[in-house]
N, C-alpha and C positions, 0 to 999 in steps of 0.2 A: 859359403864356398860351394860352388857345384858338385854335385854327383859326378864321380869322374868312370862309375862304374859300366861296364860294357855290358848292355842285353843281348840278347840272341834276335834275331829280325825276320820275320818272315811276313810274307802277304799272298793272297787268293785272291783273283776278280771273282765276281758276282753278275749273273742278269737274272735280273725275276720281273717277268710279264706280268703286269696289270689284271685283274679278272676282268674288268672293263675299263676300256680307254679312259684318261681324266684328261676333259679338255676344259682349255682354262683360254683367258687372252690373248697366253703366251703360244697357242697351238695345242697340238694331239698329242698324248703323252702316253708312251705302251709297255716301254722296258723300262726299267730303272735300273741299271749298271754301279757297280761300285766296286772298292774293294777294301778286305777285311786283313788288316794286321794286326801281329801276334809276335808280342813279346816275351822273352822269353828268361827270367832270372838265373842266378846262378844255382839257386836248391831248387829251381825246375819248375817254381811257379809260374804260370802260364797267365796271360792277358790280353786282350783285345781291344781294337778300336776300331771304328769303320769310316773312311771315306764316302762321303754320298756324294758328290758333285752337283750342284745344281746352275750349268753355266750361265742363264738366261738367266739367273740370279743374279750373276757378276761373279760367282767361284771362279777356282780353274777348270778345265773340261778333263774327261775320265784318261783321255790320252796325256796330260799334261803331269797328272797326277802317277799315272803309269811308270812315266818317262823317271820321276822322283822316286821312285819306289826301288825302279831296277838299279838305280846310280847311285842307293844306300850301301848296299852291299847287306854282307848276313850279321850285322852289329853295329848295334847304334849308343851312342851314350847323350846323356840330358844336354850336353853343350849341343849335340846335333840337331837337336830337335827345340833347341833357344833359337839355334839360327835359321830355322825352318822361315821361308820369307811369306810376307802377308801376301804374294801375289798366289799361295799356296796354303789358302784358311784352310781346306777340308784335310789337309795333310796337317794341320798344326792342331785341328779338335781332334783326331781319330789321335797321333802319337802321341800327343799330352794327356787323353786321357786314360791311354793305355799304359803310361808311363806313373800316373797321378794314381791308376787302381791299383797297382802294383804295392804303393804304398798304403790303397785301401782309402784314401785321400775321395774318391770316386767310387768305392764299391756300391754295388747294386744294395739299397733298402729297401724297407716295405710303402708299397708308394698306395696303398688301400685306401689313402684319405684325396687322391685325385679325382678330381671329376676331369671328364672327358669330354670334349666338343666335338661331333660328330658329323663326315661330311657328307651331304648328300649329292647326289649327280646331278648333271643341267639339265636346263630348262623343265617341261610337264612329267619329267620323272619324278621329281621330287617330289610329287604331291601324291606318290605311291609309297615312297621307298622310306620313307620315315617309318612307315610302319611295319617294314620288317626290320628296322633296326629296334622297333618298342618290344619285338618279340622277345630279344635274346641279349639287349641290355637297359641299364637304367639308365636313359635318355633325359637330360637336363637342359642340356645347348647342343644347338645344330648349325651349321655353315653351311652356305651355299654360294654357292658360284656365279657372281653375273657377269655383266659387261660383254656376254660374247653375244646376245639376242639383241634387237633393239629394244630400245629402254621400256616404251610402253608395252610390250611382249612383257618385259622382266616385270614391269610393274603390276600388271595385271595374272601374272603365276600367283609373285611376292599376296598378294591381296586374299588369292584363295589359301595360298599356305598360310595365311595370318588365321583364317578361320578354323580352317581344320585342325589344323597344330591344338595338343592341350593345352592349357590354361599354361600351365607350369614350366612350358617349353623355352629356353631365349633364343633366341635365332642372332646371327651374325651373315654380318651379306658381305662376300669379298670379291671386289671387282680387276683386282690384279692390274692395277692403275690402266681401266679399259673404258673407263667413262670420258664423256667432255664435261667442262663444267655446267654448259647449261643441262645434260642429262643428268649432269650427278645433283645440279638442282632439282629436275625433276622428280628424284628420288629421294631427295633429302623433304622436299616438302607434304613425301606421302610417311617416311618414314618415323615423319615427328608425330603425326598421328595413330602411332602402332607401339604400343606399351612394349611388347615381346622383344623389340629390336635391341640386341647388345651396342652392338658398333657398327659401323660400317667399313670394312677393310680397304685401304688403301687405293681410293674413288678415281684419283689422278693420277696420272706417270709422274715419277720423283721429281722430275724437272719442273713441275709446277707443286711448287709444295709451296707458294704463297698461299696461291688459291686455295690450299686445304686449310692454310691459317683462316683463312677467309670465313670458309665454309662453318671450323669449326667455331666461327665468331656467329655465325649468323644462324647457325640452327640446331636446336636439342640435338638432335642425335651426334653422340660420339664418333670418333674419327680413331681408327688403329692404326698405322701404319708401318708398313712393311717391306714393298720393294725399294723404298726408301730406306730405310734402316738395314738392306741387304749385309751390309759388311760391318765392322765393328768401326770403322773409321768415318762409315755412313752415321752411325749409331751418335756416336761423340759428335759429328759436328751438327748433327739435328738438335740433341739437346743444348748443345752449346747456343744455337739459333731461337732456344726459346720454347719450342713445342712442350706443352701440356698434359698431350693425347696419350692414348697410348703406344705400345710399341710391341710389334708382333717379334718376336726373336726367333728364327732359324739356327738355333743353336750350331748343326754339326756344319754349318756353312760358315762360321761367325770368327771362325779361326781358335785360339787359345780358350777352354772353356774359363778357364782360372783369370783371367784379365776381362772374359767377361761379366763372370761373377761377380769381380770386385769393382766395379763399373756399376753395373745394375743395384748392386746396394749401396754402395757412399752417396746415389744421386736418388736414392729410392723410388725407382722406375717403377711406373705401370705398365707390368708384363704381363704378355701370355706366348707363352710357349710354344713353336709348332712344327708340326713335322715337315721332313721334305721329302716321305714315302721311305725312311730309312730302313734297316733289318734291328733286330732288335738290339743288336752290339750299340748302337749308335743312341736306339731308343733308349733304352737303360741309362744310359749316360745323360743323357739329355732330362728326363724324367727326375732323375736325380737332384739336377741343380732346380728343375721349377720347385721340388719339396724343400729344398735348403732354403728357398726364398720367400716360400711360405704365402704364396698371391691367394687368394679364394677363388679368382678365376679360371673356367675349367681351362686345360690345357690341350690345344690342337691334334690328338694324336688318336682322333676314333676316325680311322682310315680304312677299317673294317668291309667297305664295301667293294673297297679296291684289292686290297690284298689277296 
């Protein structure tokens, strides 16, 4: 039987500016907006969850979410937030799992056994900026950003970053489905020659995700994917389709984190975890279930250069 119990409901928008723009496929990206609610018990213990929006994802947008927030009113109970609808994922991972910490279900642990995927900025920066990220942490895997240069520009950076990079570096290349298939050829057959390569993130826009079966028939290098698996209903019907690969999961965009949860382990998914430039209300949570899950791959959330 439900909780029938009523919490106290508050919420705060959020903007925090980027330290430098992160452009990606999808365009120029400066502010990140969101907002942070706060639950609130009857012996006064207090809880958070955050909305990130990511519309270009396929979430709902920060107005949308707004609109939900103010027509809650200042008390919410667990039926409210069951019926939270999926056109409203970022609304249904910030109140479930403010709802879920409450009962400690979600409390924040010690997450010291994470490694970290790190990302770097486009194009011939990257072939600086790695090294002020080896200053000031322990650097394992690194991400970088393609699809927005033309391919032999990308392929010809990708080539000196293979050299300079230490030995012991993995690299991950994510294209934010901004390749065509003959460039994502082009890349696949330089990338089968480069040990360091993790995966290659999500080469094609989702609507061709045969051709990624294809792809990932035809050449070593691994395949993650992502703006494909945007939603948790994306998520179900890819596997349901077969895919092997892996699966980038946007948690605080994904809707219920608890229905995600239990999804990624009855089908025992190969995950990696990533951020969508959230605050740490959101990170914590999220951080959280990649250690419940227990993957060895680092998890997307060294954003460091941006924040």
């Amino acid at each position: 039987m439900r909780d029938k119990i009523t919490k106290e409901f508050q919420f705060e928008v959020y903007q925090r500016r980027f330290k430098q723009p992160l452009y990606t496929s999808h365009g120029v990206w400066q502010v990140r907006t969101g907002i942070i609610v706060t639950l609130i018990d009857q012996a006064g213990v207090v809880s958070q969850g955050e909305i990130a929006p990511l519309p270009w994802f396929g979430s709902e947008t920060q107005a949308q979410a707004l609109e939900f927030c103010q027509q809650l009113g200042s008390a919410i109970t667990q039926e409210d937030i069951d019926f939270i609808p999926d056109s409203l994922p970022c609304c249904q991972f910030a109140l479930e799992s403010a709802w879920l910490n409450l009962g400690n279900s979600y409390a924040v642990g010690q997450t010291q056994d994470l490694d970290f995927c790190y990302l770097l900025p486009l194009g011939k920066r990257t072939l600086t900026s790695w090294q002020d990220l080896k200053q000031t942490q322990t650097v394992k895997t690194c991400k970088w950003k393609i699809g927005v240069l033309p391919i032999a520009q990308e392929i010809e950076i990708l080539l000196q970053l293979d050299r300079i990079l230490p030995a012991e570096i993995k690299l991950r290349l994510d294209a934010n489905g901004g390749l065509n298939l003959s460039s994502a050829r082009q890349l696949f057959s330089v990338t089968d020659t480069l040990s360091r390569i993790e995966f290659i993130e999500q080469p094609l826009a989702p609507e061709h995700l045969g051709e990624m079966f294809q792809l990932s028939q035809a050449y070593d290098t691994a395949i993650a994917l992502d703006e494909s698996v945007a939603s948790f209903r994306q998520l179900q019907s890819v596997h349901h389709q077969g895919w092997q690969g892996l699966y980038v999961i946007k948690a605080a965009i994904m809707g219920f984190p608890s229905k995600l949860m239990h999804f990624c382990q009855i089908h025992s998914l190969d995950v990696v975890f990533s951020s969508v430039f959230e605050t740490e209300v959101a990170r914590n949570v999220v951080l959280k279930m990649a250690q419940e899950l227990g993957h060895d791959r680092a998890v997307g959330f060294g954003v460091q250069l941006f924040w």
